[in-house]
C-alpha positions as CSV (number, residue, x, y, z in Angstrom):
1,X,32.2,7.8,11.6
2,X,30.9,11.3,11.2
3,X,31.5,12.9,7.8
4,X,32.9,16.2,7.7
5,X,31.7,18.9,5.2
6,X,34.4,20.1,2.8
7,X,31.8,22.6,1.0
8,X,28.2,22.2,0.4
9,X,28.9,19.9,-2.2
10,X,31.2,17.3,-0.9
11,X,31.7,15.8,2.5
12,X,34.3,13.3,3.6
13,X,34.4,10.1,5.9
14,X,36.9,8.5,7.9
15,X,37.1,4.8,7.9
16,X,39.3,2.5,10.0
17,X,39.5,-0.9,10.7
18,X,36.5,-3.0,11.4
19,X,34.3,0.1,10.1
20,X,32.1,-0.1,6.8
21,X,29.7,2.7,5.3
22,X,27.1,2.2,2.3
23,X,27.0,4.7,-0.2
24,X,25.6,5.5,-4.1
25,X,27.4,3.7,-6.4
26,X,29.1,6.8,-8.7
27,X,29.4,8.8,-5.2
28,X,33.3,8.5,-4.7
29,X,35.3,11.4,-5.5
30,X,38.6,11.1,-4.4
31,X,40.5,9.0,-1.3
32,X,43.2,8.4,0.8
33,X,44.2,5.3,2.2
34,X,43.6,1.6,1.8
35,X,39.9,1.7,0.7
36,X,37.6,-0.7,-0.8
37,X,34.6,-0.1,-2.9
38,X,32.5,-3.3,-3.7
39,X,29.2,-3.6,-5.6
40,X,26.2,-4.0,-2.6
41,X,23.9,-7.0,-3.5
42,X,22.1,-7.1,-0.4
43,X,20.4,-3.4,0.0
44,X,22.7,-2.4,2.7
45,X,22.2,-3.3,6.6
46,X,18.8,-4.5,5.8
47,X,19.7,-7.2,4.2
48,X,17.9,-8.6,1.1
49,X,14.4,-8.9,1.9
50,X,15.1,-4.5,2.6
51,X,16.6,-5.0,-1.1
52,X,13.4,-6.4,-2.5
53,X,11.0,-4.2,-0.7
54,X,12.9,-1.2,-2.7
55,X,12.6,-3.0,-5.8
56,X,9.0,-3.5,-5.3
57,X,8.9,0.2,-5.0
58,X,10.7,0.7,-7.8
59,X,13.4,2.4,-5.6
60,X,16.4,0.3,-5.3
61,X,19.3,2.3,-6.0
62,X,22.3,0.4,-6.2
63,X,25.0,0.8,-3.2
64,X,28.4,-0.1,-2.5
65,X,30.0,-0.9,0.6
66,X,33.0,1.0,1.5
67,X,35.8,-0.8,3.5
68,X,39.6,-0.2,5.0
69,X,41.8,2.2,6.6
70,X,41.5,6.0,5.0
71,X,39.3,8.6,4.1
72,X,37.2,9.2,1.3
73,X,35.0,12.0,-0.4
74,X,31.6,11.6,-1.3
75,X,29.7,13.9,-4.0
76,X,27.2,13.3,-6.7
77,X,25.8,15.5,-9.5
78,X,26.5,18.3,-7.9
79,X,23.5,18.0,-5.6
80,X,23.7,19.9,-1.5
81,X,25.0,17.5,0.5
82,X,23.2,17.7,4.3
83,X,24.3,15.5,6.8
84,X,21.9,14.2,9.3
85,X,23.8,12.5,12.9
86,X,21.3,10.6,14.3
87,X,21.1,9.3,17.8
88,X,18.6,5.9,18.0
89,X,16.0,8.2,16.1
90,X,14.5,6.9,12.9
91,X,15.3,8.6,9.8
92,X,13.0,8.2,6.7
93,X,14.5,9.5,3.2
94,X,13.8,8.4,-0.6
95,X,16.3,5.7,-1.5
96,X,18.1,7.9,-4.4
97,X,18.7,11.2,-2.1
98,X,21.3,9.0,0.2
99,X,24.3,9.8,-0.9
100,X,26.1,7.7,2.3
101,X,25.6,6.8,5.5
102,X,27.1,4.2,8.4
103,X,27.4,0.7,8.6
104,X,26.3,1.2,12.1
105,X,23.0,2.2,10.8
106,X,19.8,-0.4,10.3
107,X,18.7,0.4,7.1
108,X,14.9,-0.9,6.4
109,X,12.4,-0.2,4.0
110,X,8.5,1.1,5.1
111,X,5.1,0.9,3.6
112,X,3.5,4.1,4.4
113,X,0.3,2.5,2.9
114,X,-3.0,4.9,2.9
115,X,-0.9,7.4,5.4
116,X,1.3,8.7,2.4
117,X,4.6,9.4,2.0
118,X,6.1,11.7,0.5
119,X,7.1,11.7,-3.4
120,X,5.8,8.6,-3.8
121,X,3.4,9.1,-2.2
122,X,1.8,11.4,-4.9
123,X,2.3,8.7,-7.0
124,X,0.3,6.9,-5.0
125,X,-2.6,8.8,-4.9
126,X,-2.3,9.2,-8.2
127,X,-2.1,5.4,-9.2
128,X,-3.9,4.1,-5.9
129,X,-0.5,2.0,-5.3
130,X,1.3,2.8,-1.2
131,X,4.8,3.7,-0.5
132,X,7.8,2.2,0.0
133,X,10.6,4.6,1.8
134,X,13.8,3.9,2.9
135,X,14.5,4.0,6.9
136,X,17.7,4.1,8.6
137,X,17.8,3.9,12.5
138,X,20.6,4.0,15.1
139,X,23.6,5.7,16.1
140,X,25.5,7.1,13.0
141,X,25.4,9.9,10.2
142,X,24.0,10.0,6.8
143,X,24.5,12.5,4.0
144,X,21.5,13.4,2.1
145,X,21.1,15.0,-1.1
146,X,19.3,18.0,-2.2
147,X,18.4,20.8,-4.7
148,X,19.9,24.4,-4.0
149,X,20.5,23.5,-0.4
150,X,18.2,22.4,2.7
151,X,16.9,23.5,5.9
152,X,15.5,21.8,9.0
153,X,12.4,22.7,10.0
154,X,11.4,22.1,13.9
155,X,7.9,20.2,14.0
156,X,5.7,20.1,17.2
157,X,2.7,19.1,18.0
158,X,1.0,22.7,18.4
159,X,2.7,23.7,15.0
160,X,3.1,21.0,11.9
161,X,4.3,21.6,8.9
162,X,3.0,22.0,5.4
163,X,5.4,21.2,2.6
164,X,5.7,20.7,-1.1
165,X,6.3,17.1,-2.1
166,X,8.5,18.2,-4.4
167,X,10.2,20.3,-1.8
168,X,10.7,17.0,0.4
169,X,14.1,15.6,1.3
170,X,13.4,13.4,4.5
171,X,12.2,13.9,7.8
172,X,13.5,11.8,11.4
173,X,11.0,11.4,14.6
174,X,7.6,10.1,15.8
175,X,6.0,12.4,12.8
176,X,2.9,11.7,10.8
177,X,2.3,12.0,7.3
178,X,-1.1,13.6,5.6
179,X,-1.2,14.3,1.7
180,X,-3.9,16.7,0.4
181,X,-4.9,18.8,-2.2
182,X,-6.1,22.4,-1.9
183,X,-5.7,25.2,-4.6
184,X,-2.7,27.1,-3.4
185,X,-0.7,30.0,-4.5
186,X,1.1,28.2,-7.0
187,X,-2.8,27.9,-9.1
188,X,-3.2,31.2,-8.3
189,X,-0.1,32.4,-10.3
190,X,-0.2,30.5,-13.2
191,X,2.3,28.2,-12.0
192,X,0.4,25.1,-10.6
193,X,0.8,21.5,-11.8
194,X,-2.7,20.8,-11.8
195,X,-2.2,18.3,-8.8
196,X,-1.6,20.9,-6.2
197,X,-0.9,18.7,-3.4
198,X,0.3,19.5,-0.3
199,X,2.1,17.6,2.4
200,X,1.1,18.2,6.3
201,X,3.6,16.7,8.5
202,X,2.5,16.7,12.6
203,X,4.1,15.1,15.4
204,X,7.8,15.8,17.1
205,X,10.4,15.4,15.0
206,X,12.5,17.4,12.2
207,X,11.5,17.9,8.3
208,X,14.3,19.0,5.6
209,X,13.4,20.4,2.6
210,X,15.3,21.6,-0.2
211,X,15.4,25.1,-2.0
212,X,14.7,24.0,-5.4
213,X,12.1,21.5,-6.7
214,X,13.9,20.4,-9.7
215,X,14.3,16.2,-9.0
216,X,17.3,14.4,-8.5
């Protein structure tokens, strides 16, 4: 069930019979139809041992499953709303920037261990603890949120990609992830955070990354 973008802001999703989609709980705007919206105690397609490996992480955010004959619009806090179709690729995203996605999606939870990832994964470092981020994989869409909009950045092997953690939305392909910390331009104008990490992402695959660094 692809969404369709209504504005940056807000994108809408078709559901029929036998169809369900996932989504934050909080995310519904508005919809048409004969829709139901049930509280999610099972952390989506991945069932509950995906559940607990986000609460281990300390990133369970609570879905609800979205069933019935309509359509409905999906928005929350205002945040850019990107949506990412994905065609039996992987795609690996921090569990509270989903806004929605498909039932038809897998949705799994990764350690990323010692090879980082991502915003936890500076909390990682920091603390020594690894990463859990949330996967989804198959045939279907997902809308993701960001800060002042996103972009998709093409990653090859003969050119990765550096990027601000902060800066990080998610990423989809057979990528690797490398945090380190070098002084950058942000120490040279005053404007560092004292960690200055920077994440180098190499492989084949696609990287979005938001405008702004404000968090969600």
């Amino acid at each position: 069930m692809p969404f369709t973008t209504l504005n940056s802001r807000i994108v809408e999703a078709r559901i029929g019979p036998g169809q369900r989609m996932f989504s934050q709980r909080g995310a519904m705007l508005a919809y048409r139809g004969e829709v139901s919206f049930t509280p999610n105690i099972q952390g989506g397609q991945g069932g509950i041992g995906s559940m607990i490996g986000r609460r281990i992480a300390g990133e369970a955010t609570p879905l609800m499953t979205v069933e019935g004959t309509g359509t409905v619009m999906f928005g929350h806090g205002g945040h850019h709303v990107q949506v990412v179709d994905l065609t039996g690729e992987t795609l690996y995203v921090e569990a509270d920037r989903l806004l929605a996605f498909d039932g038809s999606l897998q949705q799994g939870t990764m350690f990323m261990g010692s090879q980082g990832g991502v915003m936890g994964m500076v909390r990682g470092q920091v603390t020594g603890q690894g990463l859990f981020t949330t996967t989804l994989k198959g045939v279907g869409s997902a809308a993701v949120m960001a800060h002042g909009g996103v972009i998709e950045l093409p990653i090859t092997p003969q050119r990765p990609v550096h990027v601000d953690p902060q800066a990080y939305v998610a990423h989809r392909g057979d990528v690797r992830n490398k945090l380190s910390t070098a002084l950058g331009w942000r120490d040279m104008v005053g404007r560092g955070s004292g960690e200055a990490f920077q994440l180098e992402l190499s492989g084949q695959g696609t990287v979005y990354v938001q405008a702004s660094e404000e968090k969600l």
